[in-house]
C-alpha positions in Angstrom: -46.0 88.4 -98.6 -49.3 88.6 -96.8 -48.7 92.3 -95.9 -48.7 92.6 -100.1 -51.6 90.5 -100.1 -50.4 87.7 -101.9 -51.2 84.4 -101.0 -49.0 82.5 -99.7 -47.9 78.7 -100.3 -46.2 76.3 -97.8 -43.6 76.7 -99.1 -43.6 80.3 -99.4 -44.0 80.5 -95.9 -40.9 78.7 -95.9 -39.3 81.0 -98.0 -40.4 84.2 -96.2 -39.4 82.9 -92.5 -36.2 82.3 -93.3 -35.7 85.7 -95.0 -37.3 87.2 -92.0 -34.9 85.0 -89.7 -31.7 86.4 -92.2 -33.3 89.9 -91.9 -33.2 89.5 -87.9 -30.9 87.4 -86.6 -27.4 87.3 -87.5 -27.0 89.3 -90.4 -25.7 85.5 -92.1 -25.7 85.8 -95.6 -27.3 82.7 -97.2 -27.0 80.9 -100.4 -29.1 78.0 -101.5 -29.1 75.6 -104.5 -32.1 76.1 -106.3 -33.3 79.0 -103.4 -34.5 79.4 -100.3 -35.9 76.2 -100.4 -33.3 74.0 -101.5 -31.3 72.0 -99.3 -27.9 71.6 -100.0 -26.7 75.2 -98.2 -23.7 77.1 -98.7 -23.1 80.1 -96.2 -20.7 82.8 -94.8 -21.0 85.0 -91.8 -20.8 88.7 -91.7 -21.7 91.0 -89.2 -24.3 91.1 -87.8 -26.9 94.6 -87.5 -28.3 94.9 -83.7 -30.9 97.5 -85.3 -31.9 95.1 -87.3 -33.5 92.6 -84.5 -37.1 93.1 -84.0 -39.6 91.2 -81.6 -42.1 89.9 -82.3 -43.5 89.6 -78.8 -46.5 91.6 -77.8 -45.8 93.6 -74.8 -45.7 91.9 -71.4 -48.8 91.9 -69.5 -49.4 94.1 -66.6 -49.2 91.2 -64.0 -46.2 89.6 -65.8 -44.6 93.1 -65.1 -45.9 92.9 -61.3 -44.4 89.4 -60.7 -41.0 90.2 -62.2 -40.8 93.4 -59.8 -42.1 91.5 -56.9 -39.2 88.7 -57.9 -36.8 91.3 -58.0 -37.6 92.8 -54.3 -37.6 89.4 -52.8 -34.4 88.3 -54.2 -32.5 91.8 -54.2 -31.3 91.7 -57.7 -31.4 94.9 -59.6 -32.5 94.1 -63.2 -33.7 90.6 -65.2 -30.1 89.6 -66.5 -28.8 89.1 -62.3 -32.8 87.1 -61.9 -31.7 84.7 -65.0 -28.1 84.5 -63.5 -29.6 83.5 -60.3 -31.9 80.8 -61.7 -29.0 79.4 -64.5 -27.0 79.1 -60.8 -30.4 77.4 -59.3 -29.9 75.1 -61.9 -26.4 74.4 -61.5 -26.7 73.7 -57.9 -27.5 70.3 -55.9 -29.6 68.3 -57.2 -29.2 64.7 -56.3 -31.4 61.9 -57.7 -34.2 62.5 -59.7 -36.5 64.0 -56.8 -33.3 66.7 -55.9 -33.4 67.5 -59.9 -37.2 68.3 -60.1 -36.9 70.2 -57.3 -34.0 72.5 -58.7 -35.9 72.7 -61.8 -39.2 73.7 -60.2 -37.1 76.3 -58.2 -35.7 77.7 -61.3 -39.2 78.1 -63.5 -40.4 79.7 -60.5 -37.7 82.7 -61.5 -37.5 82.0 -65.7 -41.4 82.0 -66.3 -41.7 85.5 -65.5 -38.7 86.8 -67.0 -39.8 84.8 -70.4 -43.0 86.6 -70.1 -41.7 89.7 -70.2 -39.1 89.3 -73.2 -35.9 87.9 -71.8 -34.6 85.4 -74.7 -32.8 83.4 -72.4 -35.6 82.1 -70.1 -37.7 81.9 -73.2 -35.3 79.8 -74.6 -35.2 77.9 -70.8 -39.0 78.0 -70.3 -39.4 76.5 -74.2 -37.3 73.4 -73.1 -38.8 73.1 -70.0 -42.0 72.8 -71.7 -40.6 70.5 -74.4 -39.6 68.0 -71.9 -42.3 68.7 -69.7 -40.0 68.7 -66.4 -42.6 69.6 -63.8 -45.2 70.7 -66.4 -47.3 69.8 -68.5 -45.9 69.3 -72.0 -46.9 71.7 -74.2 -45.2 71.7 -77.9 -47.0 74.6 -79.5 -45.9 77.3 -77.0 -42.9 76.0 -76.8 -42.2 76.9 -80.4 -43.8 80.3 -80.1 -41.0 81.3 -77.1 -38.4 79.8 -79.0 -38.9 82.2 -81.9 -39.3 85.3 -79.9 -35.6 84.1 -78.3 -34.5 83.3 -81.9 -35.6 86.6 -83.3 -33.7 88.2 -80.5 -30.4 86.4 -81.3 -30.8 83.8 -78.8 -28.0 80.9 -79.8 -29.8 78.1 -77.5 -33.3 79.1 -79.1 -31.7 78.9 -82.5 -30.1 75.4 -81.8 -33.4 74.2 -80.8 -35.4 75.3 -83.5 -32.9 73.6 -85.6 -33.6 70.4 -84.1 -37.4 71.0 -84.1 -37.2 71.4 -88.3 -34.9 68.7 -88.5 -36.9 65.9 -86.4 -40.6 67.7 -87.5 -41.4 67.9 -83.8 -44.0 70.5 -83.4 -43.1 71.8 -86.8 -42.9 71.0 -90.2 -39.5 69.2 -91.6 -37.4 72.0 -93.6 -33.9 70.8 -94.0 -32.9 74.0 -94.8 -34.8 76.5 -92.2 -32.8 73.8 -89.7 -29.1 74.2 -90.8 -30.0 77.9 -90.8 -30.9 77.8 -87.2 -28.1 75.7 -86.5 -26.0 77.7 -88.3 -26.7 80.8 -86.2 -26.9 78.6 -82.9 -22.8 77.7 -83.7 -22.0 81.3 -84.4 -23.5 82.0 -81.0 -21.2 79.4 -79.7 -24.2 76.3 -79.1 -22.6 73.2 -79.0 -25.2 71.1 -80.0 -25.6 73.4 -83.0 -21.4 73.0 -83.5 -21.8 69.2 -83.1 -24.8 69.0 -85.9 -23.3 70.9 -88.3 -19.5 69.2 -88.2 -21.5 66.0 -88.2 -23.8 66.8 -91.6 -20.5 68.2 -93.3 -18.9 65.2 -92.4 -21.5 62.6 -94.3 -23.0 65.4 -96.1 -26.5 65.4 -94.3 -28.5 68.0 -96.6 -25.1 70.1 -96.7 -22.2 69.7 -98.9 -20.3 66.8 -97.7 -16.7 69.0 -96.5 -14.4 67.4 -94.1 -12.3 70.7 -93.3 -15.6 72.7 -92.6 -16.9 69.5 -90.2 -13.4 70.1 -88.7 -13.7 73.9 -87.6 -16.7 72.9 -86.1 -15.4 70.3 -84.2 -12.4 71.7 -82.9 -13.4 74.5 -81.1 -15.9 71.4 -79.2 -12.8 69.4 -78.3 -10.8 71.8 -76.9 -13.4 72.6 -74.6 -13.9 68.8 -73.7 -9.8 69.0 -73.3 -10.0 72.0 -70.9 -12.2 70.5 -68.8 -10.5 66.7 -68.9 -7.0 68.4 -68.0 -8.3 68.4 -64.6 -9.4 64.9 -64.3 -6.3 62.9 -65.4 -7.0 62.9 -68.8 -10.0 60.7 -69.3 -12.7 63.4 -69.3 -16.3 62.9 -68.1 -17.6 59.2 -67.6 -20.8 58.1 -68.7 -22.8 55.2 -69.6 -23.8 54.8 -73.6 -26.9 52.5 -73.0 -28.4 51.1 -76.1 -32.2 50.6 -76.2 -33.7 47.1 -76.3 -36.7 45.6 -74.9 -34.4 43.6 -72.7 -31.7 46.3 -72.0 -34.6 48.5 -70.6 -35.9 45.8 -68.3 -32.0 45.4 -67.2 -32.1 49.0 -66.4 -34.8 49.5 -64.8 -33.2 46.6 -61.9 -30.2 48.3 -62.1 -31.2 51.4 -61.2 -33.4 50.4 -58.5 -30.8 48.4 -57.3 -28.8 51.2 -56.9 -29.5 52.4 -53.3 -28.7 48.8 -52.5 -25.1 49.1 -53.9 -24.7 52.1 -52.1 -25.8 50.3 -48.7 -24.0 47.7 -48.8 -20.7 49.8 -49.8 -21.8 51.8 -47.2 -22.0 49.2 -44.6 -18.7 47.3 -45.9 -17.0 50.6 -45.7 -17.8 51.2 -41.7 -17.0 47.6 -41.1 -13.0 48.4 -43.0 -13.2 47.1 -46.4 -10.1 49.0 -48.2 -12.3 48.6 -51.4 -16.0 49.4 -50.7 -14.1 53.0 -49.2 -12.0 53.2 -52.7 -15.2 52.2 -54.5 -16.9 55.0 -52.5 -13.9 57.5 -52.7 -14.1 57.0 -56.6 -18.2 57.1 -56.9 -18.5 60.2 -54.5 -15.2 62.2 -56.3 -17.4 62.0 -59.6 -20.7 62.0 -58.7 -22.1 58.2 -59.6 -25.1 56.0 -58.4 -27.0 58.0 -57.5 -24.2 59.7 -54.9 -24.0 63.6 -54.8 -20.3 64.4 -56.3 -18.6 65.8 -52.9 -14.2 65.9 -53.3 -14.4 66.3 -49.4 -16.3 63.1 -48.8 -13.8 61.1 -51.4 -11.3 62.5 -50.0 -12.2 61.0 -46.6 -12.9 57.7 -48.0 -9.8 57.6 -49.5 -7.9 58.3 -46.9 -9.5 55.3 -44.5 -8.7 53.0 -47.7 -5.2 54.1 -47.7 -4.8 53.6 -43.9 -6.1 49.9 -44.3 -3.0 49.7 -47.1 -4.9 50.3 -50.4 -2.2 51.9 -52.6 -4.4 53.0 -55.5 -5.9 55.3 -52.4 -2.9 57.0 -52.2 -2.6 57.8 -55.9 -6.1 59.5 -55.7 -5.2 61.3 -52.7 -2.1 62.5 -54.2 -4.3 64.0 -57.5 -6.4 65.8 -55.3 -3.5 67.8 -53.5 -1.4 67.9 -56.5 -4.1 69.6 -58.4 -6.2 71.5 -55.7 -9.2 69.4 -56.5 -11.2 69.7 -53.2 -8.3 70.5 -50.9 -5.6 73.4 -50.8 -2.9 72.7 -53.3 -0.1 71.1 -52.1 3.0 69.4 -53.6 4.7 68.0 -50.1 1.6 66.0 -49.8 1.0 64.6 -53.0 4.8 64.0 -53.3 4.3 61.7 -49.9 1.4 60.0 -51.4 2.5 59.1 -54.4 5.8 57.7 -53.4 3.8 55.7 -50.9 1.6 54.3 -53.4 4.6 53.9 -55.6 6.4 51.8 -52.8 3.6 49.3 -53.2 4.0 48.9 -56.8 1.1 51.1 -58.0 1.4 52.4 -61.6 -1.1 55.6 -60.7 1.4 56.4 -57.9 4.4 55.8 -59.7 2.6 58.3 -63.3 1.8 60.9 -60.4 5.7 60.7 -59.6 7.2 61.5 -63.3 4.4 64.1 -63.4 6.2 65.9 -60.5 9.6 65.3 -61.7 9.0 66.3 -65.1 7.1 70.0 -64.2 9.3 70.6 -60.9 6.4 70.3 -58.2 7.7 70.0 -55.1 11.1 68.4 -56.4 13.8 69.8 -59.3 13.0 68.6 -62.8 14.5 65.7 -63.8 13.2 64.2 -67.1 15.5 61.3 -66.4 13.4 60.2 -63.3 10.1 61.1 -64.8 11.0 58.9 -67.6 12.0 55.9 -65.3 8.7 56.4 -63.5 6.4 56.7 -66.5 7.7 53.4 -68.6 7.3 51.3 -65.1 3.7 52.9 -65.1 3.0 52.2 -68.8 4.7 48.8 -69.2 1.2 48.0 -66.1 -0.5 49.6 -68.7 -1.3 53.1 -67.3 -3.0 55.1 -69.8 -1.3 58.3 -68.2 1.9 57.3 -68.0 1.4 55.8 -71.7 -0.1 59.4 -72.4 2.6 61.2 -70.8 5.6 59.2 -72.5 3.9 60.5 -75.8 4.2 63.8 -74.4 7.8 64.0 -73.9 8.3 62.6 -76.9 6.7 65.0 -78.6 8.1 67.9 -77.0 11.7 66.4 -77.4 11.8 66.1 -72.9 15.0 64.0 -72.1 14.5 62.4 -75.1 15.3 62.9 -78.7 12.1 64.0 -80.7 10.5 61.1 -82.1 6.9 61.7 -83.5 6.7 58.0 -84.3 6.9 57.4 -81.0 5.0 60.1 -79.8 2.1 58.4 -82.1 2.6 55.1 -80.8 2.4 56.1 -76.8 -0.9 58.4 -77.5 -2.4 55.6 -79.6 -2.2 53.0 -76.6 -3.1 55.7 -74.5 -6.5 56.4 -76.4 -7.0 52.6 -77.0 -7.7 52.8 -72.9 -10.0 55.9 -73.4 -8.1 58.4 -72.8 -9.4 62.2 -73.8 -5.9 63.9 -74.5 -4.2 61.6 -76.2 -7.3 60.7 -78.7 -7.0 64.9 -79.0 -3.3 64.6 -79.7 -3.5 62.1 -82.4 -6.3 64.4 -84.0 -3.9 67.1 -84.0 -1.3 64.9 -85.8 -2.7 63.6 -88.1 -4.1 66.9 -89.1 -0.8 68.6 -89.3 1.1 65.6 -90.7 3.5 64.5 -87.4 4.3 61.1 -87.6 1.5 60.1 -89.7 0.3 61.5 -93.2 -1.9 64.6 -93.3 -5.4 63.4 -92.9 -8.5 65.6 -92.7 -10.5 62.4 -92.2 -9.0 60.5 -89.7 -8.0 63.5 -87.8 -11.9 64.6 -88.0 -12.9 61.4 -86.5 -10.5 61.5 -83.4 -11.7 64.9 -82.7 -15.3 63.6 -83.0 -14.8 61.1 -80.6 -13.3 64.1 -78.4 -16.3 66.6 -78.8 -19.0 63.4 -78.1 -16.7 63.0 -74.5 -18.6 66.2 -73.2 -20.9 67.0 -70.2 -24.1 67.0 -72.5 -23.2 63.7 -73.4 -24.8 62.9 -70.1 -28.1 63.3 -71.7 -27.9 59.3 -72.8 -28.0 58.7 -69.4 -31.1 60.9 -68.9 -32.8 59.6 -72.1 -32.5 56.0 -70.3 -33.7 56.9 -67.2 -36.8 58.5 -68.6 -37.6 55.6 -71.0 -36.5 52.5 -68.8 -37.3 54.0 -65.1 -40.4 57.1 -65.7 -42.0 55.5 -68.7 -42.1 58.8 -70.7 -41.6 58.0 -74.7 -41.6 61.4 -75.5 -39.0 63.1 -72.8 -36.6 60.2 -74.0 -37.0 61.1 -77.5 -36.6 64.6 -76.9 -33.3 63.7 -75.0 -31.4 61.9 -77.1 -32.9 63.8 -80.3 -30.0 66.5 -79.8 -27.0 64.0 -79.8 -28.7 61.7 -82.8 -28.6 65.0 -84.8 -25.0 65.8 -83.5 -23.7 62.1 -84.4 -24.2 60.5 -82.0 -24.2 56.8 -83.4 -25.9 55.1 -80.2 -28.5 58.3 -79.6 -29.3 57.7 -83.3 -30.0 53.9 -82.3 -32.1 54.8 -79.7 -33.7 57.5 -81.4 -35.1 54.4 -83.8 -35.5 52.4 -81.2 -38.1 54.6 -79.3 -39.7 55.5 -83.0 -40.1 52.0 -83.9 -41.9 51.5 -80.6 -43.7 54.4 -81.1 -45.6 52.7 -84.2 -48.2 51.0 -82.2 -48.6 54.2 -80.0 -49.8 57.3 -81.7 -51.7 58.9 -78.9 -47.3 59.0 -77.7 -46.4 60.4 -80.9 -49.1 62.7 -80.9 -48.2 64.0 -77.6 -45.0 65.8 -79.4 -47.3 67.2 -82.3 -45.0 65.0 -85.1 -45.1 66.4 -88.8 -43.0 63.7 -90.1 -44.4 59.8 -89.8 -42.4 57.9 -86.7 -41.4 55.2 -89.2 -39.9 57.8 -91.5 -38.0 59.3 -88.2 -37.2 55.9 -87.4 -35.8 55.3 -90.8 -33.6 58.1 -90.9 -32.0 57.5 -87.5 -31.7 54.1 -88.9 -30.1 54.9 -91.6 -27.1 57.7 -89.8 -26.2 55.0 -87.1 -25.7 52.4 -90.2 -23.7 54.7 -91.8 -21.2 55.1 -88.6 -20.8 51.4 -88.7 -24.0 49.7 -86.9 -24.9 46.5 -88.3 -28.5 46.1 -86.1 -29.4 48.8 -87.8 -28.6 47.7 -91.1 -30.8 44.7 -90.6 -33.7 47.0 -89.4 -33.5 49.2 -92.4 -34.0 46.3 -94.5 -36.8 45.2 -92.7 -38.0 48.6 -93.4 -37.9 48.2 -96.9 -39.2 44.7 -96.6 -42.6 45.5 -95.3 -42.8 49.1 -96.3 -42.4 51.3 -93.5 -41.4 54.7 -93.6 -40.9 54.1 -97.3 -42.2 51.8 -100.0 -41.7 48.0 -99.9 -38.7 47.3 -101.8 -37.5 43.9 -101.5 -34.2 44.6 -103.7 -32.8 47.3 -101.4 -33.9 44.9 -98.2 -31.6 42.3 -100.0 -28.5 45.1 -100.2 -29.1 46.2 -96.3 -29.1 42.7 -95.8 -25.8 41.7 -98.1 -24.0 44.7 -96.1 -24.9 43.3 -92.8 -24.1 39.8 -93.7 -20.9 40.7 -95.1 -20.1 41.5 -91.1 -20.6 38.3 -89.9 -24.0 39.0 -89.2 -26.3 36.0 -88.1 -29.8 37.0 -88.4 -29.1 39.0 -91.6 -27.7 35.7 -92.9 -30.9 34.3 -92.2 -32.8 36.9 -94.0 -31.1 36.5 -97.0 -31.7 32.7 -96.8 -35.5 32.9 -96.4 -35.7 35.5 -99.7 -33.8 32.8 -101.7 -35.9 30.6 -100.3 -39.5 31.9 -101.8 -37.8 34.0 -104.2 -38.2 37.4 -102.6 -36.0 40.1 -104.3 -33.5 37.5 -105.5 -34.2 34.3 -107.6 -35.3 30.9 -106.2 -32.6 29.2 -106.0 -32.8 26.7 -102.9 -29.0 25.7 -103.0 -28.5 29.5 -102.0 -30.9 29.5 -99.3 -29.6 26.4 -97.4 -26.2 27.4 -97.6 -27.0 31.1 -95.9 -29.6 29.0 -93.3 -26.0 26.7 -92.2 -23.9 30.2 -92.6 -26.3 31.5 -90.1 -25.9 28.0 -87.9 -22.4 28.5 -87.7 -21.9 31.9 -86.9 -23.9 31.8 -84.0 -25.6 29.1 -81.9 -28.7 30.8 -81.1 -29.4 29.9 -84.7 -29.5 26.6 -84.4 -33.4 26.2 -84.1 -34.4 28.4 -86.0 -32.4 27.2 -88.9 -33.6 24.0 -88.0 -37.1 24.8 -88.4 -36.4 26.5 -91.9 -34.6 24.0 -92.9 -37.6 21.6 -92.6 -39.5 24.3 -94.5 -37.2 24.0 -97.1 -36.6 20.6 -97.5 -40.6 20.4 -97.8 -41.2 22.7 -100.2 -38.2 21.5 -102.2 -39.5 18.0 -102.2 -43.5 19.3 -103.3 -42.0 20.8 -106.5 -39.6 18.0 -107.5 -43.5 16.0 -106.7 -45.7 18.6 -108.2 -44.1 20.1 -111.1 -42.0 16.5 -112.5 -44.4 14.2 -112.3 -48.0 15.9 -112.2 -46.7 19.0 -114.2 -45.6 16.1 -117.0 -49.0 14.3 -116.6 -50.9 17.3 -117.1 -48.9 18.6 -119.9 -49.9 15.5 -121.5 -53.3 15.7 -121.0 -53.4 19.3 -122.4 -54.4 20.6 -119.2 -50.4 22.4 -118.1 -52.1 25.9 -119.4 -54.9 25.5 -116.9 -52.6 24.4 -114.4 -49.9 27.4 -114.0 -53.4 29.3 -114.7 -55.0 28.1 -111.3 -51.6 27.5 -108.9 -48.7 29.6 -110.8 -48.2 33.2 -110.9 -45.2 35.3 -112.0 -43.2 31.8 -112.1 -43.7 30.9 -108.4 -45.9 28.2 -107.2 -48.8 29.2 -105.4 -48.9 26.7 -102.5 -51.7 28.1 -100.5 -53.8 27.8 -103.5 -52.4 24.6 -104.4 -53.0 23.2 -100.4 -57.0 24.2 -100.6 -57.3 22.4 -104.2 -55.6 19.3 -102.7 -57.9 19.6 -99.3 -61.1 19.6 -101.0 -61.1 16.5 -102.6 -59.5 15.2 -99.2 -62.5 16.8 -97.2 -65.3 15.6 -100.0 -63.9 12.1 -99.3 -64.3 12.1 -95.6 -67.8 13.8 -96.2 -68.7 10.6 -98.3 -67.4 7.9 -95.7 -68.6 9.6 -92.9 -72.4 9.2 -94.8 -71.5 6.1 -95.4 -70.8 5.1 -92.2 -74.3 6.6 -90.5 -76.4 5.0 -93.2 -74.6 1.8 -91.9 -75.1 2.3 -88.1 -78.9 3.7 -88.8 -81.6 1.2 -87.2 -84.2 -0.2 -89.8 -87.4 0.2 -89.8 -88.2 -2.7 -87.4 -86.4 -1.8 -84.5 -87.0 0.5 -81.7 
């Protein structure tokens, strides 16, 4: 457009970047309701045309060139792709507590900044997050968008992802719902998963897409099974982490917790040298996964197992027997595990006696014997061992010294996944998708697998988002944290998202900082708004409020009065109250104080913290019940007989509803001319006359 010299709009800017971005990247072929512009996208991938990427970088500068080459000598690599594999394995390396992390990071821009510099769309697409987050630099939005569409341009799937997210929050550019499922689109076909999450969860609820369970499911698939692979090695429960949600009062909990931690870890420490069978299982466990603060290190929980198991902890022996069974930090070997486990299993432990039928029923170490392996699972499960629970599904499944019984299959992998556990909550996906002991169902099988994908290592970035708002005070790094699992669904990332935004009102030097198109409130609104969908009643409540008082959108006191209902309607205190007060003055619902009191002792009853507040309203109401049966019975009658009832609602009624500040001055006047006049009075009287001195 401005090559032809036409002059172009906002939004055909719009328009023309993403037909440049089609042109480019991808070779996607893109449909639109209404155009380019509309929102509700329909697309299907075709192949894609390597001549057609073009960058749109200038060349790299002379000492750019120089650095590179100089990088390149020092480190003995031969071109820029083994430079970014050596700072991606910088990255992946040791970095323990939040000094250890900066210092990896730092190590690794030292290597990316020059290789973004001179066109690699990797470490643009590295250097562009490290500038969004501002880890170890200073935080610079604008250029960070400029690198991530040279890496875009280039086919980049990480750059693609993130300038989805960028257009769908209106961080550093302007909202376009559809430029961002374009990017996203392209970032899944790369094989992003953030991009994979946010598209399976906005054809799930049909955010600014058509609402299509089966297309939400081939993107969350492909997401679980990875999560699967990687929880196949860790008993079946996948990566831990914690899902903190924001409050004023869970922050300041978190900020003592975490710098408590070094505490915990000395005085485990120091009850571990001194032979406490649990601070060494406690440490065994913390150190195997890499917790508190505590480098993950197999050999070291190995060790600290082993001294717990020697003071006669038989869960230690359970944990030692994984690790040999499964070559996790040792040499594989069955002999060993077998010992283990049947030592555990002597004492009774369930873990030892799963670890058992897992042997028996694969042929490690012993012959198979599904007999045995079934006797040793149903002692584990009836102690409520999610993997025996998991693997008694299993056999029944797969028809293993047993008849096949998908019922039962379905039962076992249901308790299973009521304890957490990653394969089973896979397996009933699966089954309910393909019909096995259960009707077909697109949507519930969707939602097991989205409980799968959200199981992955980049859920860990709740945990970072935390840290950086409870422990380093940074608003904006927290945002940008949790802003790629709100838009991949995320429910308690959405919270949080809101959470930060709502705090951000009152700080818009913070919200500045990350160069916001769209208003906080509105952001905070629609985070709001996803979270109540998936269920969250808090946020119900606050989305009321929102349309109570007008933020983000226009004050609407009806649709406060539905968020409310909804929330009520779960048992809901506060809401409760809510609704109470608006019967009260007659706010989106009529006057009626009958209503009001009986949602004030609702809101008594549900919860006790409500007792003083109620009480208080109560008092209100009672008051202002009694002033009209007083003011508009008995006045109201002697004024309509005195002709004056059209002058009254004149001065004190409007729209039907007393005014009673209005009402309170006229009253206090008179009151105030009266104690004027007495206290006259009273000085004339206590003056001396004109005799005395």
């Amino acid at each position: 457009l401005a090559c032809a010299g036409v002059e172009q709009t906002p939004a055909d800017a719009g328009q023309a970047r993403r037909a440049a971005l089609l042109a480019r990247v991808g070779g996607g072929v893109y449909r639109a309701a209404g155009g380019l512009g509309g929102a509700g996208v329909a697309y299907a991938a075709a192949e894609a045309d390597p001549a057609a990427v073009q960058s749109a970088l200038p060349p790299a500068s002379a000492a750019a060139q120089a650095e590179l080459r100089r990088l390149l000598a020092v480190h003995g690599d031969d071109d820029a792709e083994a430079l970014y594999a050596r700072a991606l394995e910088i990255l992946r390396g040791d970095g323990t507590g939040p000094s250890g992390a900066a210092r990896v990071r730092r190590s690794a821009f030292a290597l990316l900044r020059p290789l973004a510099e001179t066109g690699h769309p990797g470490a643009q697409a590295r250097v562009a997050q490290t500038l969004l987050l501002g880890d170890g630099v200073p935080r610079d939005v604008p250029q960070a968008v400029q690198l991530l569409r040279a890496a875009a341009e280039r086919g980049n799937e990480d750059a693609q992802q993130q300038l989805g997210l960028l257009h769908a929050t209106g961080i550093g550019v302007p909202v376009d719902a559809a430029l961002a499922v374009t990017h996203y689109y392209f970032g899944a076909e790369g094989g992003n998963v953030a991009a994979q999450l946010a598209l399976a969860y906005r054809h799930l609820h049909g955010v600014d897409v058509p609402k299509d369970c089966q297309r939400a499911l081939m993107y969350y698939n492909p997401v679980a099974e990875r999560v699967v692979a990687a929880a196949q090695t860790s008993g079946g429960r996948g990566l831990l982490f914690e899902k903190t949600r924001l409050t004023d009062a869970s922050a300041h909990a978190g900020r003592k917790a975490l710098s408590d931690d070094e505490d915990i870890i000395g005085y485990y420490q120091y009850s571990a040298e001194r032979g406490s069978a649990d601070a060494q299982l406690t440490l065994g466990q913390l150190t195997f996964h890499g917790a508190r603060g505590l480098a993950q290190d197999p050999g070291a929980a190995l060790r600290y197992y082993q001294r717990a198991a020697e003071n006669g902890e038989p869960a230690a022996h359970a944990h030692i027997g994984h690790m040999y069974a499964q070559g996790v930090g040792v040499l594989q070997d069955n002999a060993t595990a077998l010992s283990h486990f049947r030592l555990g299993a002597a004492r009774g432990n369930p873990a030892s006696q799963n670890g058992l039928g897992y042997m028996h029923m694969n042929g490690y170490g012993v012959e198979v014997s599904y007999s045995k392996a079934l006797e040793y699972f149903r002692a584990a499960a009836d102690k409520g061992s999610p993997e025996a629970q998991f693997n008694l599904g299993a056999m029944h499944i797969a028809g293993m010294g047993v008849k096949r019984a998908y019922d039962k299959a379905l039962h076992f992998f249901t308790l299973a996944a009521h304890q957490g556990h990653t394969l089973a909550l896979y397996n009933l996906g699966q089954m309910h998708l393909n019909g096995l002991g259960a009707p077909r169902s697109c949507a519930v099988a969707t939602q097991f697998l989205k409980a799968v994908a959200e199981r992955g290592e980049w859920g860990t970035a709740l945990e970072q988002g935390f840290r950086a708002y409870a422990v380093e005070g940074d608003w904006a790094r927290a945002l940008l944290l949790y802003a790629p699992l709100a838009e991949a669904g995320y429910e308690v990332a959405q919270s949080n998202m809101a959470h930060l935004a709502d705090a951000a009102v009152c700080k818009g030097a913070e919200a500045n900082e990350l160069s916001m198109v769209l208003s906080v409130s509105a952001l905070a609104l629609e985070m709001l708004s996803r979270a109540a969908q998936q269920g969250n009643v808090d946020a119900q409540i606050r989305i009321g409020d929102y349309h109570f008082y007008g933020l983000g959108t226009k004050e609407d006191h009806e649709q406060a009065v539905a968020h409310y209902r909804t929330a009520s309607e779960s048992q809901n205190a506060q809401a409760m109250f809510n609704l109470a007060y608006m019967h009260a003055h007659g706010l989106g619902l009529p006057r009626d104080f009958h209503l009001a009191k009986r949602h004030y002792d609702m809101a008594m009853e549900t919860t006790a913290e409500a007792f003083v507040p109620v009480k208080l309203a109560m008092f209100e109401l009672y008051a202002m019940q009694l002033c009209e049966q007083l003011l508009l019975s008995a006045t109201v009658r002697r004024l309509r007989e005195a002709r004056l009832e059209q002058e009254f609602r004149d001065l004190f009624v409007v729209d039907g509803v007393l005014q009673w500040d209005t009402l309170l001055i006229a009253l206090l006047i008179p009151l105030l001319l009266l104690v004027l006049l007495l206290r006259s009075r009273r000085q004339r009287e206590l003056a001396p006359t004109g005799g005395e001195r």
